[in-house]
VMD Tcl script that draws the C-alpha trace (Angstrom):
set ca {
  {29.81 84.36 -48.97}
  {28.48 81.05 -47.88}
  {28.83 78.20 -50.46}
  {28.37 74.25 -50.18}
  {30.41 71.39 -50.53}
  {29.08 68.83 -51.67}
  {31.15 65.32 -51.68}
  {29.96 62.45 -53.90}
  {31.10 58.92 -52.99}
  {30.28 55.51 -54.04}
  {27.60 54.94 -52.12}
  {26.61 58.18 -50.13}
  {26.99 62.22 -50.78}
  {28.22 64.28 -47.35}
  {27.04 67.55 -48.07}
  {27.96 70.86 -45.93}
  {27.83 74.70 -45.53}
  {31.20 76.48 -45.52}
  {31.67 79.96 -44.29}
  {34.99 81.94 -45.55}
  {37.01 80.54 -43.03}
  {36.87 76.99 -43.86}
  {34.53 76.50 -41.08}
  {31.10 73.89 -41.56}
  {28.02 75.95 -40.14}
  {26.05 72.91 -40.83}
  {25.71 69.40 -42.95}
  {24.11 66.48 -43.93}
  {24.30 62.58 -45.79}
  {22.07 60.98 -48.16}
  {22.42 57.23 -49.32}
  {23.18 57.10 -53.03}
  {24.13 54.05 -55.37}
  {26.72 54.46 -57.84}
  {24.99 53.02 -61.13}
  {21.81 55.54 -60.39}
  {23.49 58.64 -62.02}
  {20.33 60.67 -62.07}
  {19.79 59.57 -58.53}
  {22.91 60.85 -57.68}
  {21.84 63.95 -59.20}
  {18.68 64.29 -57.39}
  {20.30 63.87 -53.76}
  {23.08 66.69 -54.47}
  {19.56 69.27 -55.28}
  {17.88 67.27 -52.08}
  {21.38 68.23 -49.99}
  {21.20 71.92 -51.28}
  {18.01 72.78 -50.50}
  {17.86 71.38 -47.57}
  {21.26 73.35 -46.31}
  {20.06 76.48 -48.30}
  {16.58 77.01 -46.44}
  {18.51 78.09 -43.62}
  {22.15 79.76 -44.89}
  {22.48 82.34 -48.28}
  {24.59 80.43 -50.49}
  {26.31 81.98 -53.31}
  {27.90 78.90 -54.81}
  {28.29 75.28 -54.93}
  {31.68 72.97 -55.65}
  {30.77 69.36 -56.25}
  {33.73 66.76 -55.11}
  {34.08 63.75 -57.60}
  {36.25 61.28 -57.49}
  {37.24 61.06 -61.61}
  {38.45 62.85 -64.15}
  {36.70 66.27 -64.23}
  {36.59 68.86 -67.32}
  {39.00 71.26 -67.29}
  {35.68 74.04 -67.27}
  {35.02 72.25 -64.21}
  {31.63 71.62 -65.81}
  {31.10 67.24 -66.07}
  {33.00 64.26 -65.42}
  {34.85 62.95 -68.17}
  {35.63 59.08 -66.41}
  {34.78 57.82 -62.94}
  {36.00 54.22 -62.01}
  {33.67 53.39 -58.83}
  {30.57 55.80 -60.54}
  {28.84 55.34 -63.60}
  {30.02 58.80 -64.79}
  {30.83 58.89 -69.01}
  {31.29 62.40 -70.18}
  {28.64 63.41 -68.23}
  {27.55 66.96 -67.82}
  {27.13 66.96 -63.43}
  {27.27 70.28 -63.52}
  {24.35 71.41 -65.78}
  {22.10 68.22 -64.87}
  {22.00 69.60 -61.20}
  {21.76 72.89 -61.90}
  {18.50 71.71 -64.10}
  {17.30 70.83 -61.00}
  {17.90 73.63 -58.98}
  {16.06 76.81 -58.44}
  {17.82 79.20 -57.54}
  {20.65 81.03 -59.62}
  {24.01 80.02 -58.14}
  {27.68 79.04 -59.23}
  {27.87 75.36 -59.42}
  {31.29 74.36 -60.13}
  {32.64 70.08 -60.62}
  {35.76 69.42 -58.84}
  {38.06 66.25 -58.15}
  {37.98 64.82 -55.13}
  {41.52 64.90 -54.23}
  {41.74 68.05 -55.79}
  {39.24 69.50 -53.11}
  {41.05 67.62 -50.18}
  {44.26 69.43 -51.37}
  {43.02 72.76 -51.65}
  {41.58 72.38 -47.84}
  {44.96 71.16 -46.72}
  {46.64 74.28 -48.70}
  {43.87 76.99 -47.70}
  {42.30 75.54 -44.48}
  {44.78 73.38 -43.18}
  {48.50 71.54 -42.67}
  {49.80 73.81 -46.03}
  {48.63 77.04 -45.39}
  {51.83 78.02 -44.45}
  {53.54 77.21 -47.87}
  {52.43 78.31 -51.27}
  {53.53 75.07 -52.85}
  {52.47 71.44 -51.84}
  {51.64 67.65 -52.88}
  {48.67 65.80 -51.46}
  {48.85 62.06 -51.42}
  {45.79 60.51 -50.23}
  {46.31 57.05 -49.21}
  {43.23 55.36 -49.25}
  {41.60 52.25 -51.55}
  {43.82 53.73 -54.52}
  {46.20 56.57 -54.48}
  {45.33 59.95 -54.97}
  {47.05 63.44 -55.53}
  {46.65 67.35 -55.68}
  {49.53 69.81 -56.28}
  {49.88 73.31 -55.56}
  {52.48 75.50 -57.46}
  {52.74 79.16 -56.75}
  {49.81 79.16 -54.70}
  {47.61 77.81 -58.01}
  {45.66 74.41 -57.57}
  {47.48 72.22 -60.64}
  {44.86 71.22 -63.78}
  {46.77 70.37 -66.50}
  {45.41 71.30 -69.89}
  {42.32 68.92 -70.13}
  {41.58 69.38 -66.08}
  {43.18 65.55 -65.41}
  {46.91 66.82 -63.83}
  {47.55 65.14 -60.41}
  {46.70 61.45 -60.95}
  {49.84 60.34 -59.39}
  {48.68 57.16 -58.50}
  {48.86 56.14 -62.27}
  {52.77 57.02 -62.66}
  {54.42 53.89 -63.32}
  {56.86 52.91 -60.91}
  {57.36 48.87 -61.41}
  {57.46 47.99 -65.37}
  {55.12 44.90 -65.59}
  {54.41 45.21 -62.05}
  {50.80 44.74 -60.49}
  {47.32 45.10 -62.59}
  {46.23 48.18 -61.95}
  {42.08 49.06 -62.72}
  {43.18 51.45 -64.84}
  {44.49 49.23 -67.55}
  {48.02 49.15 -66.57}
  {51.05 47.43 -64.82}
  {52.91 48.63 -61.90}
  {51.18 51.65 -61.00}
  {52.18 53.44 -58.19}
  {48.67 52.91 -55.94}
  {49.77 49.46 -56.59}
  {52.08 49.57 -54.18}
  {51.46 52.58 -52.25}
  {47.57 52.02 -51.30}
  {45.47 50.70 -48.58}
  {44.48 47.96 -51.12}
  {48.33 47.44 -51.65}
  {48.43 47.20 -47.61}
  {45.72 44.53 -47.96}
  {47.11 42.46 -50.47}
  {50.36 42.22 -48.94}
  {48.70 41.50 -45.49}
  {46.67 38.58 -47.11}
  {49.52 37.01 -48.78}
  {51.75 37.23 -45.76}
  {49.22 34.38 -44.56}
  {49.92 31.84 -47.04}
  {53.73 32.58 -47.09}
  {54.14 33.10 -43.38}
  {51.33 31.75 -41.21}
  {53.11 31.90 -38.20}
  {53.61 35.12 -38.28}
  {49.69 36.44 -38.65}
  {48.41 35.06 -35.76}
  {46.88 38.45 -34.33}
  {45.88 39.85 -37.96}
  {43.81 36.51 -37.95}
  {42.45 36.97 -34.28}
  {41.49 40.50 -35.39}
  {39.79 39.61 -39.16}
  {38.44 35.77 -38.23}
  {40.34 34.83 -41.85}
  {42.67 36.18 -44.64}
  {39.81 37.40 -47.01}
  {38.33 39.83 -43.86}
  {41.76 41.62 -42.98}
  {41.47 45.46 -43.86}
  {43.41 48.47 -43.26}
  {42.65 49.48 -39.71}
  {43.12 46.12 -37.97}
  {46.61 46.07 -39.16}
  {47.28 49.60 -37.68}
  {45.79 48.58 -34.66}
  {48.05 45.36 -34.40}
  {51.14 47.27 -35.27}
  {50.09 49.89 -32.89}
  {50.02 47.02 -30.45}
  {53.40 46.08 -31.50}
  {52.60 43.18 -34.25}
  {56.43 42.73 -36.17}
  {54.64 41.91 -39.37}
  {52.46 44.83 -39.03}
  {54.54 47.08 -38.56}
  {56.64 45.51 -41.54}
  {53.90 46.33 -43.66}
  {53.16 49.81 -42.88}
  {56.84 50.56 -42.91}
  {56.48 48.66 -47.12}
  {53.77 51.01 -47.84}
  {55.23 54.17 -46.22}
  {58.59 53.15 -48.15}
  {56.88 52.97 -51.63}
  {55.29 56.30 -50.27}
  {58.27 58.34 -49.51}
  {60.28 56.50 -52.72}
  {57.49 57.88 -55.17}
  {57.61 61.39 -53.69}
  {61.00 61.87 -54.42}
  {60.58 60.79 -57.88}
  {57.73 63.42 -57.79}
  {59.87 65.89 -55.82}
  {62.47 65.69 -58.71}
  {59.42 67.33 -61.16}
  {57.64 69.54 -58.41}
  {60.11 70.32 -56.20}
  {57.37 71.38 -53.13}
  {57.84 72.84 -50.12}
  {55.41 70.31 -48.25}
  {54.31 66.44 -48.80}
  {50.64 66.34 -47.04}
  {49.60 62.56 -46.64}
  {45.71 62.05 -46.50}
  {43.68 59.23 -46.04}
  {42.35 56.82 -43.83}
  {46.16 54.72 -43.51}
  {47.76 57.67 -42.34}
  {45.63 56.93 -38.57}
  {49.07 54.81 -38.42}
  {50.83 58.05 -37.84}
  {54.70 57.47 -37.33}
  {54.21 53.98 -38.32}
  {53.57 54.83 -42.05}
  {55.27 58.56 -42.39}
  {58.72 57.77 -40.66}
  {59.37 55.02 -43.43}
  {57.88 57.59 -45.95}
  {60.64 59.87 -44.85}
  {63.04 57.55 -44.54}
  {62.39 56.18 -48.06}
  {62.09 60.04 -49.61}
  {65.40 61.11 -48.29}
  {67.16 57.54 -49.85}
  {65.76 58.29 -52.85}
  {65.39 62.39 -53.10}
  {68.25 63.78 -55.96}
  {70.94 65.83 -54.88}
  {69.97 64.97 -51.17}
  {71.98 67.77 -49.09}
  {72.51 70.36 -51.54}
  {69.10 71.59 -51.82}
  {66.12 72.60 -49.39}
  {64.07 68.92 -48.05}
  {60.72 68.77 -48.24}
  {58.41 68.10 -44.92}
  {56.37 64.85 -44.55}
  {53.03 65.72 -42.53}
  {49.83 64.43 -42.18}
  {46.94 66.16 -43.02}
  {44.97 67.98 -40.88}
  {41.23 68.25 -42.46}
  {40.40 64.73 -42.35}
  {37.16 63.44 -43.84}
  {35.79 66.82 -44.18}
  {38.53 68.06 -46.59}
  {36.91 67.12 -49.83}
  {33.84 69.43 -48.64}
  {35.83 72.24 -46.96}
  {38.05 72.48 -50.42}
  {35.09 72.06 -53.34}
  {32.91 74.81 -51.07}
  {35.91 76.96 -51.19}
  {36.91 76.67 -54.78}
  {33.34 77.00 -55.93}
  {33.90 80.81 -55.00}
  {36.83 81.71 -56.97}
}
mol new
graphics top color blue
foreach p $ca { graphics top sphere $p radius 0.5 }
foreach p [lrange $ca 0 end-1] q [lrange $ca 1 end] { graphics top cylinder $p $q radius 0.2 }
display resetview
């Protein structure tokens, strides 16, 4: 059975048709804006029937990046989307014809499932996801089950507190982990580095103009290019990376740490300090089985692949 995957982002919904296989027959994008709710609403039926006219669907798994209902049925909380217990599921279905499954899923949730099913974990039956991007996100897989806690809000490792009366986090909070293991972590540090050392950001500056432009990808590219303080930085991050695993590792105890997101482009520069950092800080280190570091294989289309696929079950 065919079913779409539909994932909802700030400021645009990529929308696709996924066979069995994990495979995208076809897909599309539509513009949204994050305070228009029922717009939002309206461009997830727009994506459907415009993918349905030419494929049978069966179901459809909506990707959200918040805390979803353990029914899968609404959002409970979404920082970046105007979402406030609100019931995704049966508003779109209001405005869609035809009688199908439609099922609300978190993003990172989705991703994982794709890596697990689809992609760089389909060889284990238990896994973490950590997708590095603006925050940090998480899905686990135990026993070959996707991980929802009792209220549908497990996996939100980005929130465990790892530096008491550390950095503000959005969500209320000091010293969460994304605050230090984040592409807005990678940023910060990046910006500061040019009041405290200057002389040592010369090609960050050539390649953002000033301090306030520098994002994520022009510090891969200078470390890439062999920029010390670049790579300094992505070695930080992928040591607060591989430091909270282990700490995770010590509850889960998977078989497989995927890493996601758009900072893992960075490859060895970012996962061999993750490793590095996991195996300093991993319990019992050489009496038990190790974990793998890998990077994820699905890229952007994960969140898609994985809601599409857990809409059937």
């Amino acid at each position: 059975m065919h079913a779409i995957g539909v994932d909802i982002g700030g400021t645009k919904i990529a929308a696709g048709v996924v066979d069995e296989e994990g495979v995208i027959l076809a897909q599309t994008r539509v513009e949204t804006s994050p305070d228009d709710v029922a717009g939002i609403d309206r461009a997830i039926a727009q994506v459907y029937r415009e993918l349905s006219a030419s494929y049978e669907v069966g179901a459809m798994g909506l990707a959200a990046a918040g805390f979803v209902a353990a029914d899968r049925s609404g959002v409970l909380f979404a920082p970046n989307i105007a979402w406030r217990d609100y019931p995704l599921r049966d508003k779109v279905k209001a405005l869609v014809d035809d009688d199908i499954t439609i099922v609300v899923e978190n993003d990172a949730n989705a991703a994982g499932w794709a890596e697990f099913r689809f992609g760089a974990a389909r060889d284990v039956d238990d896994m973490l996801l950590l997708t590095v991007g603006t925050g940090l996100g998480g899905a686990i897989v135990s026993n070959g089950e996707l991980v929802r806690g009792a209220w549908g809000v497990a996996s939100e490792v980005g929130h465990m507190r790892v530096v008491p009366g550390g950095h503000y986090c959005g969500c209320g909070h000091e010293g969460c982990w994304e605050q230090y293991a984040s592409g807005s972590a990678l940023v910060r540090d990046a910006q500061a580095a040019v009041l405290r050392e200057p002389e040592r950001t010369q090609r960050l500056l050539e390649l953002a103009g000033d301090a306030e432009k520098i994002v994520g990808p022009q510090i891969t590219q200078a470390a890439e290019e062999g920029d010390p303080l670049s790579i300094e930085l992505l070695a930080e991050l992928g040591r607060w990376l591989g430091e909270g695993a282990a700490s995770a590792t010590a509850l889960l105890d998977p078989a497989l740490i995927v890493v996601g997101g758009g900072v893992v482009a960075a490859g060895e520069l970012l996962l061999g300090p993750a490793r590095r950092g996991f195996g300093e800080q991993l319990s019992a280190r050489g009496h038990r089985p190790e974990a793998k570091f890998v990077a994820a294989a699905m890229g952007n289309d994960a969140g898609m692949v994985g809601a599409a696929d857990l809409a059937r079950l």
